[in-house]
MARFIZA-713250 format. One record per residue (C-alpha): x, y, z; residue in three letters. Coordinates in steps of 0.05 Angstrom, whole numbers, padded with zeros to 5 digits, always signed. Example, Ala and Ser with C-alpha at 12.3 -4.5 7.8 and 13.67 -1.06 7.14 Angstrom:
<recs>
+00246-00090+00156ala+00273-00021+00143ser
</recs>
This chain:
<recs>
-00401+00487-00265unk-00401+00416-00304unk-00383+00361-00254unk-00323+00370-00219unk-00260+00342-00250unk-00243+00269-00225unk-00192+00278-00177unk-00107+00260-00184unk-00075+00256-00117unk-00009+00264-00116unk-00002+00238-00048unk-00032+00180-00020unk+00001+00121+00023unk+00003+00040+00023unk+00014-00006+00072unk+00055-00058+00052unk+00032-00128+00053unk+00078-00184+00095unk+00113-00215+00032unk+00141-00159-00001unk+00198-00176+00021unk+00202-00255+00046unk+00181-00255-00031unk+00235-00234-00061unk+00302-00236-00023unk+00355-00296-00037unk+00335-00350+00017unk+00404-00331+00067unk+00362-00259+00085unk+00303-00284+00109unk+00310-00290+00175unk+00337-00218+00171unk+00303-00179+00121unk+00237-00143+00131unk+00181-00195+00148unk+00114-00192+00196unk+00112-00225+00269unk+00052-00224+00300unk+00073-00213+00375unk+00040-00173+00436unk+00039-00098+00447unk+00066-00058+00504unk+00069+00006+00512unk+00083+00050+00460unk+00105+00130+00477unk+00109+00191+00448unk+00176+00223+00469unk+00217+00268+00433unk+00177+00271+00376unk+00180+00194+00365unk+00149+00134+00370unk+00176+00086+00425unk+00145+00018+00422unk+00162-00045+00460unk+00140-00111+00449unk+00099-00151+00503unk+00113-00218+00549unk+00074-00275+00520unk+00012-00305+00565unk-00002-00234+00606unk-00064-00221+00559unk-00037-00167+00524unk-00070-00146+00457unk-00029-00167+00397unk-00008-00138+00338unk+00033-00156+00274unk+00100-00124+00271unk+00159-00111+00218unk+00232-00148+00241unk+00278-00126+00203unk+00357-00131+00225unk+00342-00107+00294unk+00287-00063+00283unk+00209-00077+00315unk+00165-00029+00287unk+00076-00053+00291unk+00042-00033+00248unk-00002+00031+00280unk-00075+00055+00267unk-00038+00117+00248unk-00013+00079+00186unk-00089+00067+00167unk-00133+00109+00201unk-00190+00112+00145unk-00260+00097+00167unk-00246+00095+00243unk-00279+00165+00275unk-00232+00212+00302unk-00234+00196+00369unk-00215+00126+00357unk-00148+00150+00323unk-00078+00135+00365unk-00022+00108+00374unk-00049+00031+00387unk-00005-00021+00349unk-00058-00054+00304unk-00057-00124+00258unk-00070-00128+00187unk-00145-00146+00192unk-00160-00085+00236unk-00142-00042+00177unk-00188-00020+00123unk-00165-00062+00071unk-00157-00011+00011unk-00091+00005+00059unk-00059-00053+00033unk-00104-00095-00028unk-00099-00066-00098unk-00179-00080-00107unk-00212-00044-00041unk-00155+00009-00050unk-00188+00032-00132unk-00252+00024-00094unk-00241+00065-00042unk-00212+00106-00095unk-00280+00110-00131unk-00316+00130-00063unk-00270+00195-00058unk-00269+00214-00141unk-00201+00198-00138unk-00186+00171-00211unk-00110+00157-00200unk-00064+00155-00139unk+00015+00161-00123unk+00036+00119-00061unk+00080+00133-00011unk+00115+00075+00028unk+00102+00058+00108unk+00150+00004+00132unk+00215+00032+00088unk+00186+00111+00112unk+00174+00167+00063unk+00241+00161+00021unk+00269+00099+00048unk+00297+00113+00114unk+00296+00048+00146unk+00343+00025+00086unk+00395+00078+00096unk+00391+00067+00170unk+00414-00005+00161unk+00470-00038+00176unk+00474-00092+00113unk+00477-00045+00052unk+00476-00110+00014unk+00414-00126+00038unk+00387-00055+00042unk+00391-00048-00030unk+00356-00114-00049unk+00305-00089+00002unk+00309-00015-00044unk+00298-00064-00105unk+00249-00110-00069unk+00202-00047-00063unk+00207-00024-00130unk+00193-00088-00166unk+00131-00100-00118unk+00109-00018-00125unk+00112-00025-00209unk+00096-00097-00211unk+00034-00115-00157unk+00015-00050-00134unk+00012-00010-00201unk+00015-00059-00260unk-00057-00090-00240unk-00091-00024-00226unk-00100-00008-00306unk-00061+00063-00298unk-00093+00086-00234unk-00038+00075-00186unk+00020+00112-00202unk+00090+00075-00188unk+00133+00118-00136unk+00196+00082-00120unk+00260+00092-00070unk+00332+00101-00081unk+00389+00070-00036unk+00398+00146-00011unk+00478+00120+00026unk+00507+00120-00045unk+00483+00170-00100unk+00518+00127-00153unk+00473+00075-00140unk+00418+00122-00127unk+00421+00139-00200unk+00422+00074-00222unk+00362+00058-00194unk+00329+00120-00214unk+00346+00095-00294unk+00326+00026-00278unk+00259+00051-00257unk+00254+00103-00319unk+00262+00056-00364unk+00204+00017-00348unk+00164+00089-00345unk+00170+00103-00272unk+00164+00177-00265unk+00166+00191-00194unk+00219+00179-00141unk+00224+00192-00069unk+00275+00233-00033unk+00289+00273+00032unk+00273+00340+00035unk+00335+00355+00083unk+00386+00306+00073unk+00432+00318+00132unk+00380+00312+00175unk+00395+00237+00161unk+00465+00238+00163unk+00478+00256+00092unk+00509+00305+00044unk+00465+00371+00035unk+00444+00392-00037unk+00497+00449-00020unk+00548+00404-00025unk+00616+00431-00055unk+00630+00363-00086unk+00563+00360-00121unk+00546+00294-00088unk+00477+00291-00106unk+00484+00309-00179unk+00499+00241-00208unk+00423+00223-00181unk+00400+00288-00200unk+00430+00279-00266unk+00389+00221-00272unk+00320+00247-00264unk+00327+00306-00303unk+00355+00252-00362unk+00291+00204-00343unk+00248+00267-00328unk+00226+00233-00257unk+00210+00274-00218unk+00235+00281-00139unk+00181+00277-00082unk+00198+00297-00019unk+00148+00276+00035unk+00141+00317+00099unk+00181+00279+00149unk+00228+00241+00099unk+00284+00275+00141unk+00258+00240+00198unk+00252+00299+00237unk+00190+00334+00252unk+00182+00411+00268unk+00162+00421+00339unk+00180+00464+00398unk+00205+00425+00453unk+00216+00348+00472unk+00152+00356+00517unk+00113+00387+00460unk+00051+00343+00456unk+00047+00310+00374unk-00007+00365+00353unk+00045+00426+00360unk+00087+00380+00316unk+00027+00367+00267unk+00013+00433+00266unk+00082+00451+00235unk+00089+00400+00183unk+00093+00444+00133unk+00157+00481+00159unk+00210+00430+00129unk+00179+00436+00072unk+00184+00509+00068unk+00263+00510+00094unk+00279+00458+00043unk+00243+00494-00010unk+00295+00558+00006unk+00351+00492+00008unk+00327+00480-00068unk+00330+00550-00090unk+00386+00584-00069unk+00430+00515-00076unk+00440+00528-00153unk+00418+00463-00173unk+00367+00494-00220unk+00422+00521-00256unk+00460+00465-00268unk+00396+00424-00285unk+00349+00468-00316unk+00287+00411-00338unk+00287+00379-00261unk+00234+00380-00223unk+00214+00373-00150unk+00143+00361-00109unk+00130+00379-00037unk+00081+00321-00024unk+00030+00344+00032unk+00074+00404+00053unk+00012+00451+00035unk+00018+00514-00007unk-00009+00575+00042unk+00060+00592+00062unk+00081+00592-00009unk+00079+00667-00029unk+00106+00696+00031unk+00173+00657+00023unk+00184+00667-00048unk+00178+00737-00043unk+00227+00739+00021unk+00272+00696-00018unk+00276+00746-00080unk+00281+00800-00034unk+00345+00768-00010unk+00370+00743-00076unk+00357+00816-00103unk+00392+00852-00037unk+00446+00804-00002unk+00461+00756-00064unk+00534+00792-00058unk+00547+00770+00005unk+00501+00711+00008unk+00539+00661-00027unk+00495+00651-00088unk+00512+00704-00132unk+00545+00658-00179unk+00506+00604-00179unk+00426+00625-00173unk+00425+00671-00243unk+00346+00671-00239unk+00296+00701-00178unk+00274+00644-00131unk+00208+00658-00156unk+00221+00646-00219unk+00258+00582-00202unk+00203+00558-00170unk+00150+00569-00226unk+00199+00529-00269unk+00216+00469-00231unk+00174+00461-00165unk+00100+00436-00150unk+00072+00453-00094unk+00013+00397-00062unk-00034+00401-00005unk-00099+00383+00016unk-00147+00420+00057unk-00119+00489+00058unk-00163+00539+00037unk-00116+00597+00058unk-00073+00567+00006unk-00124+00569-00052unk-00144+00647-00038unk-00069+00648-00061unk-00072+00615-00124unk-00061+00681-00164unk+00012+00692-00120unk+00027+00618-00120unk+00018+00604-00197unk-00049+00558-00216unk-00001+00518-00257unk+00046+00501-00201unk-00014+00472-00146unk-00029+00394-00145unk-00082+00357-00106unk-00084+00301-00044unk-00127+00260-00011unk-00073+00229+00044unk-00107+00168+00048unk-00108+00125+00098unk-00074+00178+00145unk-00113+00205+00194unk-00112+00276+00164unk-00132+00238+00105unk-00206+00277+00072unk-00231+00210+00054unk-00279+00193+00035unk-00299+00269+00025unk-00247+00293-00017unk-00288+00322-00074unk-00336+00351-00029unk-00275+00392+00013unk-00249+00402-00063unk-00313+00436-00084unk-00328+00480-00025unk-00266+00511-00022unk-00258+00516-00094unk-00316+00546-00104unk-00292+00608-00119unk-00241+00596-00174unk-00247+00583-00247unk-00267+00516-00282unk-00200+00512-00317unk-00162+00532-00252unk-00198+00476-00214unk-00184+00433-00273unk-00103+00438-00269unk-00105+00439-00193unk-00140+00371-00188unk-00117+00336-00239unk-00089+00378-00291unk-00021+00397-00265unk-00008+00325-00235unk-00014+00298-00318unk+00035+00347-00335unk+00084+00329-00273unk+00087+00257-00283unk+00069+00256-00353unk+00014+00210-00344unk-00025+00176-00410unk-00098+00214-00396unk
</recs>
């Protein structure tokens, strides 16, 4: 074939530098909004699928590392959160500064060349401190605060992350997910400076919050939004804060292993909710929820449309196949799944975006286009074409 397509990730993630925040919240919040200590480590578990660490007693030698305060939250940084260019082995759960990260994790320039290392002509972000759609926000006790720190983001994502990049970082932003009033007024904010991409979770109640089931429709003013701004929703895999595992004593790889499954229950969520009904141009993304599982549960899910719809409660409200729904309004992304491209045919070619994950440790940098070719290999120029970059123009409506 010609030489392969430059590459579109739809998923990538930044660490965010210490002044996001200090920068831009009235003076009163700084001693309580988001800002970086450098402090020791000590230790730092994995129990119940989470994170547990504690900070250190000064003067016992302990390594240090710089960590978010925020309210009462102490979260390090983690080589997890930038993982690229350290081998395998080397990849944990240490609590890591600033300098020990590859610095295309947090610096506009390294990041684009870094970029140009992996073909990767233009990126979409994903936050670290706030979590995939703005968790630590909604968790907080200050709303006041949280949504300057919402706003705080956004202006820093469009203005110092994106605007200097010349079109090759793509602005993602966050949504004060307590209030979907405000949620939707951020979402317009956003648009009208051409934002096309928001965050949210991909099972709300998991955090304490209405489902998209809702009988009141709570979720339709931000809904409403998007489909008016045509921004369209990410949800990350763990933006419920809840990864799939087994068991509390289930080591983290049964967990990574599974990422995909929230993905694939909220994807049922999405189409027997009848929100495609009520907004027919929306449009979702499962960022790094992969695609294999993809044709299996859209043709259960017409099965049961088709068979129990009368006494499945959707009968009135899903008036298409879920299949059909899907190939209207839902993209699917991955990375690194060649299961999931010998499926292309039952998935839809036009419905399949592209990742690199970078700086996560499942991240292919920096051999992205070589993964990309080898298991592409078999498919058709033009296929390859929408898959890597294609389909992500058309779902953000990017100027290429």
């Amino acid at each position: 074939m010609r030489e392969f397509p430059k590459i579109i990730s739809v998923d990538d993630h930044v660490v965010e530098p210490a002044t996001v925040w200090t920068d831009r919240l009235p003076a009163k919040y700084r001693d309580v909004g988001p800002r970086i200590v450098r402090a020791p480590v000590g230790d730092i578990e994995f129990v119940g699928g989470k994170f547990t660490p504690t900070i250190g007693a000064e003067g016992q030698g302990l390594p240090v590392a710089d960590w978010w305060f925020y309210e009462d939250l102490r979260r390090p940084l983690l080589r997890l959160d930038a993982a690229a260019g350290y081998p395998r082995d080397e990849i944990d759960l240490r609590a890591v500064t600033y300098q020990d990260m590859r610095p295309g994790a947090w610096q506009v320039g390294p990041r684009l060349a870094d970029m140009d290392e992996n073909w990767i002509e233009a990126s979409l972000c994903f936050p670290t401190f706030p979590r995939f759609c703005g968790q630590t926000f909604t968790e907080a006790s200050d709303k006041e605060l949280a949504l300057l720190c919402v706003k705080a983001y956004n202006d820093w994502m469009v203005d110092e992350w994106c605007e200097p990049s010349n079109g090759r970082l793509i602005p993602l932003t966050l949504i004060p997910l307590w209030d979907a009033e405000l949620a939707a007024a951020e979402v317009r904010r956003n648009s009208e400076r051409g934002v096309r991409a928001v965050c949210f979770s991909e099972i709300p109640p998991f955090l304490g919050l209405p489902s998209i089931h809702d009988e009141r429709n709570y979720w339709d003013p931000f809904f409403a939004a998007c489909e008016a701004g045509n921004v369209v929703i990410n949800m990350h895999i763990g933006s419920s804060s809840k990864m799939p595992s087994t068991s509390v004593d289930a080591p983290p790889a049964v967990g990574s292993t599974l990422t995909f499954a929230n993905a694939c229950y909220s994807l049922v969520d999405w189409l027997m909710s009848g929100v495609f009904t009520r907004f027919p141009e929306l449009t979702i993304a499962y960022s790094e929820g992969q695609i294999g599982w993809i044709p299996y549960v859209l043709e259960r899910a017409d099965v049961v449309w088709r068979e129990n719809r009368g006494w499945g409660g959707v009968a009135d409200k899903v008036l298409e196949p879920p299949s059909e729904l899907f190939r209207k309004h839902v993209y699917g992304c991955f990375f690194d799944d060649a299961h999931g491209l010998r499926s292309v045919d039952d998935i839809g070619a036009d419905r399949i975006t592209y990742e690199s994950d970078y700086p996560h440790s499942d991240s292919t940098w920096p051999n992205t286009r070589q993964i990309a070719e080898e298991q592409m290999k078999g498919l058709d120029d033009a296929v390859i074409e929408m898959i890597v970059r294609g389909n992500a123009i058309k779902m953000l409506g990017l100027d290429r």
